[in-house]
TIVO-2410 file (N, C-alpha, C; in nm, 3 decimals):
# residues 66
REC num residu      c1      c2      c3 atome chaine
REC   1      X   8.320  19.328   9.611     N      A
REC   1      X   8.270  19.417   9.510    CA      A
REC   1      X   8.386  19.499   9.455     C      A
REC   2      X   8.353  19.481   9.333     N      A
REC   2      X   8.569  19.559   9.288    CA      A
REC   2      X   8.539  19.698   9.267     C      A
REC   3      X   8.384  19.762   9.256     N      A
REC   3      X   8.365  19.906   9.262    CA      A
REC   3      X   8.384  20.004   9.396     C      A
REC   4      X   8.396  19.930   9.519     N      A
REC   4      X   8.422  19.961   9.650    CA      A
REC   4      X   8.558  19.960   9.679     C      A
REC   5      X   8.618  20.080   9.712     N      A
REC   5      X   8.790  20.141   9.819    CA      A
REC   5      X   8.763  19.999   9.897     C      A
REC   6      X   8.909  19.940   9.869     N      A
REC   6      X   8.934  19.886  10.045    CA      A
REC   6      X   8.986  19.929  10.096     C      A
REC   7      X   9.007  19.863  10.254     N      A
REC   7      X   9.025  19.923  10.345    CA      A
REC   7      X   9.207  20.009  10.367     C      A
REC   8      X   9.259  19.918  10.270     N      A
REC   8      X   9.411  20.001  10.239    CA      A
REC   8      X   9.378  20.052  10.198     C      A
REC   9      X   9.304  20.069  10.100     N      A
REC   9      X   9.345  20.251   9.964    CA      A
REC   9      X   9.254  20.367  10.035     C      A
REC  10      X   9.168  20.331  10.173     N      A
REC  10      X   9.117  20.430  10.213    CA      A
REC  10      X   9.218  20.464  10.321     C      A
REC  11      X   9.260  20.388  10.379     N      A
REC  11      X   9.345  20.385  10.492    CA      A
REC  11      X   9.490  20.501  10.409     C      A
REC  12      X   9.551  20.497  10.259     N      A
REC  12      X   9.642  20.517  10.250    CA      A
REC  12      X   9.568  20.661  10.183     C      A
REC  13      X   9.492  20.693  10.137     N      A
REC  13      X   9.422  20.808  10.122    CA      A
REC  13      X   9.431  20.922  10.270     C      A
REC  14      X   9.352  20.836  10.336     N      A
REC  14      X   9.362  20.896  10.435    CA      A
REC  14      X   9.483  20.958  10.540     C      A
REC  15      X   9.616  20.873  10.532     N      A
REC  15      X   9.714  20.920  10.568    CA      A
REC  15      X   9.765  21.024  10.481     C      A
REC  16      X   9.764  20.972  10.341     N      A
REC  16      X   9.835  21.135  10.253    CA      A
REC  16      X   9.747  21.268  10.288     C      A
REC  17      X   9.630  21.231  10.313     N      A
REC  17      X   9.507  21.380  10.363    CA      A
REC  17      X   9.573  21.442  10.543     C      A
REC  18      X   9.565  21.350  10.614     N      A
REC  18      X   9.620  21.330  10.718    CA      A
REC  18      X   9.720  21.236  10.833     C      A
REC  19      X   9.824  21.294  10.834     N      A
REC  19      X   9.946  21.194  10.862    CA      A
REC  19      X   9.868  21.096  10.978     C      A
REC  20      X   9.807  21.149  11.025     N      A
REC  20      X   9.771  21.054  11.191    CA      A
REC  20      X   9.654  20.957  11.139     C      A
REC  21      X   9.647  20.951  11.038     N      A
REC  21      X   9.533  20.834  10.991    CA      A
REC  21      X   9.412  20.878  10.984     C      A
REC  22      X   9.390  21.006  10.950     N      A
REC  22      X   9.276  20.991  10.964    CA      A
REC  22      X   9.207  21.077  11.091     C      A
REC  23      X   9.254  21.070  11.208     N      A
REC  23      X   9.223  21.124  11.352    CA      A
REC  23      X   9.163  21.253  11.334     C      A
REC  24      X   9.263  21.342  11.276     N      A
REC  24      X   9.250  21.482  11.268    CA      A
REC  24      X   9.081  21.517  11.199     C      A
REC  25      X   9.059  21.444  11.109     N      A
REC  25      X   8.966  21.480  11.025    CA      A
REC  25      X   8.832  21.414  11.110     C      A
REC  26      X   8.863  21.314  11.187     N      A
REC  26      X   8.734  21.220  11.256    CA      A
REC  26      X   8.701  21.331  11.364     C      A
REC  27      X   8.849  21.413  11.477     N      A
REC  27      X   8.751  21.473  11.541    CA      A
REC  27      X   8.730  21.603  11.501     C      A
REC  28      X   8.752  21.683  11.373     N      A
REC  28      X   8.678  21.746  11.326    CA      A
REC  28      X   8.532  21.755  11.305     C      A
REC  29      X   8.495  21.592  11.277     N      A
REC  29      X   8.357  21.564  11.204    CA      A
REC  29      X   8.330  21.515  11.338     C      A
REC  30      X   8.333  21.486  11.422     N      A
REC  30      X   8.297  21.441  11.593    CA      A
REC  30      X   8.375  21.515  11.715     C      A
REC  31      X   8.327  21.664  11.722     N      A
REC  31      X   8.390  21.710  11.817    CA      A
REC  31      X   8.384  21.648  11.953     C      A
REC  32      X   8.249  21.617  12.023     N      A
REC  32      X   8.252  21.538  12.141    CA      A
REC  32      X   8.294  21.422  12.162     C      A
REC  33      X   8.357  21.351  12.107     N      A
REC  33      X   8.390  21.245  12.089    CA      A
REC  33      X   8.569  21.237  12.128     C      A
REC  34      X   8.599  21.197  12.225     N      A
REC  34      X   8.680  21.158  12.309    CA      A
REC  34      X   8.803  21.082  12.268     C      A
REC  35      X   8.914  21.133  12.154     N      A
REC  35      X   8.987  21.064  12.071    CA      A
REC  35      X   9.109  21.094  12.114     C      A
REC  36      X   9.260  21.012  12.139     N      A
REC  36      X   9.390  21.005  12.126    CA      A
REC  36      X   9.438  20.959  12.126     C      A
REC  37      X   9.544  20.916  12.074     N      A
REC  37      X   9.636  20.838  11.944    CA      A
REC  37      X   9.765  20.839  12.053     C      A
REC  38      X   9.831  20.692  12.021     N      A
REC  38      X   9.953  20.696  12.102    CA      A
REC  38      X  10.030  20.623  11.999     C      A
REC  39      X  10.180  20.624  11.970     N      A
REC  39      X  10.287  20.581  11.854    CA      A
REC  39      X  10.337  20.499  11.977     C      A
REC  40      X  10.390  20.421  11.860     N      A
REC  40      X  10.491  20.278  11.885    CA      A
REC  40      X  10.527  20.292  12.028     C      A
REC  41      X  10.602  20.407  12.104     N      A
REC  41      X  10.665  20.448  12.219    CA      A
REC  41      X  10.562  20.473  12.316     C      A
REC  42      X  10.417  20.487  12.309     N      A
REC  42      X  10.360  20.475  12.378    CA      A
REC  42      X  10.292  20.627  12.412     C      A
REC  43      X  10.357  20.697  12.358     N      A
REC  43      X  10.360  20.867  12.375    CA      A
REC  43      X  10.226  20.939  12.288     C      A
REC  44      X  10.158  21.025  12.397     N      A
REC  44      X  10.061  21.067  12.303    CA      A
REC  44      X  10.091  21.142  12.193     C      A
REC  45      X  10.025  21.126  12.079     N      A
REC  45      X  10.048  21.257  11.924    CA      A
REC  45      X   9.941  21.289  11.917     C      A
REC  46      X   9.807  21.262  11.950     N      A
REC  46      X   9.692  21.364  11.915    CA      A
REC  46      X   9.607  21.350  12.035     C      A
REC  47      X   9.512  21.457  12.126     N      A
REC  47      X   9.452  21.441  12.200    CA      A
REC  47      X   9.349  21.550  12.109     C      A
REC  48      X   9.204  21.485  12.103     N      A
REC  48      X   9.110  21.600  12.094    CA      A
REC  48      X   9.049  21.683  12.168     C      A
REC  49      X   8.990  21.771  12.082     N      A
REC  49      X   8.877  21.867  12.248    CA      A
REC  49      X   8.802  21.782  12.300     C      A
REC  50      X   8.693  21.631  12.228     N      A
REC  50      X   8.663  21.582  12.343    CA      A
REC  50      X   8.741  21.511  12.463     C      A
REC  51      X   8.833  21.471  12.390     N      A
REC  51      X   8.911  21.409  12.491    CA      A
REC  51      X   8.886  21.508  12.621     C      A
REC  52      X   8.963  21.673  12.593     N      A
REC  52      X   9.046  21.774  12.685    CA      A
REC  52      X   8.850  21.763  12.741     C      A
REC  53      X   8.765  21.744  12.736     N      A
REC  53      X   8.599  21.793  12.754    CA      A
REC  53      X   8.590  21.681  12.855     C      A
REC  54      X   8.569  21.572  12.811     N      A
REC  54      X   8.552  21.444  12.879    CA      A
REC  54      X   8.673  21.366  12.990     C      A
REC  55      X   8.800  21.428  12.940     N      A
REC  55      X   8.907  21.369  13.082    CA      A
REC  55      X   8.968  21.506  13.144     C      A
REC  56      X   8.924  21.605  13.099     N      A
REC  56      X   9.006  21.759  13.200    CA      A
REC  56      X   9.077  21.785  13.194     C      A
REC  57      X   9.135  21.711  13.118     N      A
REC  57      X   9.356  21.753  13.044    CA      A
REC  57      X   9.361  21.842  12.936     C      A
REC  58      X   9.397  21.955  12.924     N      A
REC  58      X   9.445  22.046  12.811    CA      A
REC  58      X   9.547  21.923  12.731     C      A
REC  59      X   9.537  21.978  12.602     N      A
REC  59      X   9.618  21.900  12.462    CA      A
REC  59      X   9.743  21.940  12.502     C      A
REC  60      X   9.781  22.078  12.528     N      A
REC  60      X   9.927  22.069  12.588    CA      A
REC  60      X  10.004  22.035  12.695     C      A
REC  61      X   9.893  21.989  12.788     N      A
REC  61      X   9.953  21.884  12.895    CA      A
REC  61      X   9.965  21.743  12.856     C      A
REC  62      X   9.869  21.700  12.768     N      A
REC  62      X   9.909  21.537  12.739    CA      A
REC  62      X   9.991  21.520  12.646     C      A
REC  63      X  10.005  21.606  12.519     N      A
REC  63      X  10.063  21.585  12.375    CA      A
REC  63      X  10.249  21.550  12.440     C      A
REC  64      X  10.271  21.420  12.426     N      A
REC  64      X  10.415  21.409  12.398    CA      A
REC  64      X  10.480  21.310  12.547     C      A
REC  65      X  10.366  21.309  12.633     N      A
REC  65      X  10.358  21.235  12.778    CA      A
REC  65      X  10.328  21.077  12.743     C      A
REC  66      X  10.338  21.019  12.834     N      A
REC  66      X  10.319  20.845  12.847    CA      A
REC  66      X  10.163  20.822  12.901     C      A
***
C-alpha cells in the first residue's frame, strides 16, 4: 500500500525523535514493561524502570556493564 510508512521511514523517524530507536519513547508508553538495549560491544545503553522493577538492578548499576 504506497499510503502506509515503511518500516525504514518509521524506523528513521524514529531515530531522529530518539537516538536509541525508538526505546526511550516505547518505555515511556509501557512503563512495566521490561526493556534494554545493548550496542555492537555488547554493553548496556538503556535499561528501563521495568527492567530496574522486574530484574532488581538500578539503571545506574547496569548502564555501561556487559
Amino acid at each position: 500500500m504506497a499510503d502506509e510508512p515503511s518500516n525504514d521511514l518509521l524506523r528513521d523517524w524514529l531515530q531522529s525523535v530518539d537516538p536509541l530507536g525508538g526505546f526511550e519513547l516505547l518505555t515511556e508508553l509501557l512503563p512495566d514493561a521490561g526493556v534494554f538495549v545493548v550496542n555492537s560491544e555488547r554493553h548496556i545503553i538503556h535499561w528501563s524502570q521495568g527492567a530496574e522493577k522486574i530484574l532488581g538492578f538500578r539503571r545506574d548499576e547496569v548502564v555501561g556493564e556487559h
